[in-house]
KERO-953361 format. One record per residue (C-alpha): x negated, y, z; residue in three letters; chain. Coordinates in steps of 0.5 Angstrom, whole numbers, plus 500, padded with zeros to 3 digits. Example, Ala and Ser with C-alpha at 12.3 -4.5 7.8 and 13.67 -1.06 7.14 Angstrom:
2
<node><east>475</east><north>491</north><up>516</up><aa>ALA</aa><ch>A</ch></node>
<node><east>473</east><north>498</north><up>514</up><aa>SER</aa><ch>A</ch></node>
This chain:
73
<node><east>754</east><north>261</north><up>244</up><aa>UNK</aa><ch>A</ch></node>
<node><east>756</east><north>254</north><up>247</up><aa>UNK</aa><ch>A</ch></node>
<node><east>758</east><north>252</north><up>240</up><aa>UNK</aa><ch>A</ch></node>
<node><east>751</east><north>254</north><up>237</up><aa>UNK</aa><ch>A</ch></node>
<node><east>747</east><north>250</north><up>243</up><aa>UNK</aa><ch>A</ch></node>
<node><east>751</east><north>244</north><up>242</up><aa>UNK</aa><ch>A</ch></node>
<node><east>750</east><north>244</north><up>234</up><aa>UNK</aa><ch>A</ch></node>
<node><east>742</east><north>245</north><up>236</up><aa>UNK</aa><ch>A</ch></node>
<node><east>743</east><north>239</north><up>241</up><aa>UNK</aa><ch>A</ch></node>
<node><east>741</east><north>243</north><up>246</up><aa>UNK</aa><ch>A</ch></node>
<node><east>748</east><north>244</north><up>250</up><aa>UNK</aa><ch>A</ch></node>
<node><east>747</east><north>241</north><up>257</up><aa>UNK</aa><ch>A</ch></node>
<node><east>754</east><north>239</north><up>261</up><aa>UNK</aa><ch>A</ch></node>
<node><east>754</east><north>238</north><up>268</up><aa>UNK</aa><ch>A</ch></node>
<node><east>753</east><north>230</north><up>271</up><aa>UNK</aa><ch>A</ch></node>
<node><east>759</east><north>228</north><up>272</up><aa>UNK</aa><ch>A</ch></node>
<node><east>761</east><north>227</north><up>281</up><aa>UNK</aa><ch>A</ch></node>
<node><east>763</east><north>221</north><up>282</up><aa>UNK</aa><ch>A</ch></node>
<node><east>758</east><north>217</north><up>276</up><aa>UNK</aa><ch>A</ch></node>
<node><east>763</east><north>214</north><up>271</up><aa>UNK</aa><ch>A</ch></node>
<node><east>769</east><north>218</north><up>269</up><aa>UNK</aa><ch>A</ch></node>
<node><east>774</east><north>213</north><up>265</up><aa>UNK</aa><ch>A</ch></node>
<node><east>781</east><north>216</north><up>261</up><aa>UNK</aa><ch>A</ch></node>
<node><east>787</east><north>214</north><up>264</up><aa>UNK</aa><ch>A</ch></node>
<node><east>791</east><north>208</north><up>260</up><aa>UNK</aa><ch>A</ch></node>
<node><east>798</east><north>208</north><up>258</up><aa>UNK</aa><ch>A</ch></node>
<node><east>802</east><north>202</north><up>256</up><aa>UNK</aa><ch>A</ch></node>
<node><east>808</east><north>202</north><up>253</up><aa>UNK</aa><ch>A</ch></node>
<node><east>813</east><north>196</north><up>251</up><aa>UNK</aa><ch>A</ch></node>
<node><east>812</east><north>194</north><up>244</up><aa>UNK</aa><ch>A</ch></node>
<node><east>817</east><north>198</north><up>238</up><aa>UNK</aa><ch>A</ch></node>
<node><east>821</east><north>193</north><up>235</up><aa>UNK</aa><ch>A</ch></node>
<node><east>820</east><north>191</north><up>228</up><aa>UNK</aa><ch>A</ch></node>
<node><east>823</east><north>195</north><up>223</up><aa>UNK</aa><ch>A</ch></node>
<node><east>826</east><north>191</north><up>217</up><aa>UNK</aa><ch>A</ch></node>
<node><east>823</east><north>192</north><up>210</up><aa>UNK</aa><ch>A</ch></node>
<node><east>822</east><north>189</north><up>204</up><aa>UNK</aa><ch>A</ch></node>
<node><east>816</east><north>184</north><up>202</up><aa>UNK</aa><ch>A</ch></node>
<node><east>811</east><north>190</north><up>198</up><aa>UNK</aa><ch>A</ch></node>
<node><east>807</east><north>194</north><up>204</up><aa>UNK</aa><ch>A</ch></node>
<node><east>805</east><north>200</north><up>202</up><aa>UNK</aa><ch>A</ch></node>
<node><east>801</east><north>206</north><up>206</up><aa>UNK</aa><ch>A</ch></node>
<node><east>806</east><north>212</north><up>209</up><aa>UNK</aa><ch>A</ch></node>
<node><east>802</east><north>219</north><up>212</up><aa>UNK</aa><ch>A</ch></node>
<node><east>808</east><north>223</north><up>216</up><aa>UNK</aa><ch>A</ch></node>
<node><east>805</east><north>230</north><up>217</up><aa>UNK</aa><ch>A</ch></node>
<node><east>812</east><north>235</north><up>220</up><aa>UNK</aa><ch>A</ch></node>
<node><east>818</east><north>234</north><up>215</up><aa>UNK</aa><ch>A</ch></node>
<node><east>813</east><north>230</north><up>210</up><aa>UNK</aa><ch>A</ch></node>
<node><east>812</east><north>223</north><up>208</up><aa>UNK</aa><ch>A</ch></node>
<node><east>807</east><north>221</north><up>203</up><aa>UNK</aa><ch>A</ch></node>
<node><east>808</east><north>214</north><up>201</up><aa>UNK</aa><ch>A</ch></node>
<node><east>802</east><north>210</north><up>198</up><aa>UNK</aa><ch>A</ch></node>
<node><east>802</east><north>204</north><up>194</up><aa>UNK</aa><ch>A</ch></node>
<node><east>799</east><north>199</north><up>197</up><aa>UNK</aa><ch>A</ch></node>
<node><east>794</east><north>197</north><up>193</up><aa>UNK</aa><ch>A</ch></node>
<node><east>792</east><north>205</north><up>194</up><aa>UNK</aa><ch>A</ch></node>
<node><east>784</east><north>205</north><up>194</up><aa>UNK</aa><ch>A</ch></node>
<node><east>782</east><north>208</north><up>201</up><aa>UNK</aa><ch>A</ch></node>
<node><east>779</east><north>213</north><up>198</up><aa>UNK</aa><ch>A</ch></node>
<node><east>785</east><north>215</north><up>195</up><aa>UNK</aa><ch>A</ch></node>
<node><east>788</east><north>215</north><up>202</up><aa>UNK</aa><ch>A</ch></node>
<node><east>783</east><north>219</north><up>205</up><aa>UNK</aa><ch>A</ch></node>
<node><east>783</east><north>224</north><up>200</up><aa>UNK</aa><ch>A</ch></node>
<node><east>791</east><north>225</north><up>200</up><aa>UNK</aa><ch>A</ch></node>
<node><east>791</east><north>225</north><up>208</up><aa>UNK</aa><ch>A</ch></node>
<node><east>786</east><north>231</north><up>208</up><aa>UNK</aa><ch>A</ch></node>
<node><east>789</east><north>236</north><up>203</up><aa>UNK</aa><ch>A</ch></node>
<node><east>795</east><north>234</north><up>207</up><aa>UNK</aa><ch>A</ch></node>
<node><east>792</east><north>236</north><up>214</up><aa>UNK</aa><ch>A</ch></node>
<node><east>788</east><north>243</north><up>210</up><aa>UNK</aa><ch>A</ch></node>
<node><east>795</east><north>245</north><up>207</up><aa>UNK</aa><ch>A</ch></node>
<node><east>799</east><north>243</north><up>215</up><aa>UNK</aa><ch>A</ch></node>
């Protein structure tokens, strides 16, 4: 029931108790570099897989590529 009123716009939530909520932060130390070579290219890791784009790979290819990975995961 809560899913057909948000997709109506018509869900109504709680205010929240203190005014403003804010999510917490985590900073961590930078990783190192990892030596590579001069050519850059796009690489999706979903599981045990990895797909590596070349780099002058259209968004719309990558975006495409990492969709059917996600329907197929």
């Amino acid at each position: 029931m809560w899913r057909t009123l948000a997709k109506r716009g018509q869900l109504v939530l709680p205010a929240p108790e203190d005014g403003i909520e804010f999510a917490g932060l985590v900073i961590s130390e930078p990783l190192a570099e990892q030596p590579g070579s001069d050519t850059s290219c796009v690489e999706i890791c979903i599981g045990s897989v990895t797909v590596r784009l070349e780099s002058g790979a259209p968004i719309s290819r990558i975006v495409a590529v990492a969709r059917g990975l996600a329907v197929s995961s």
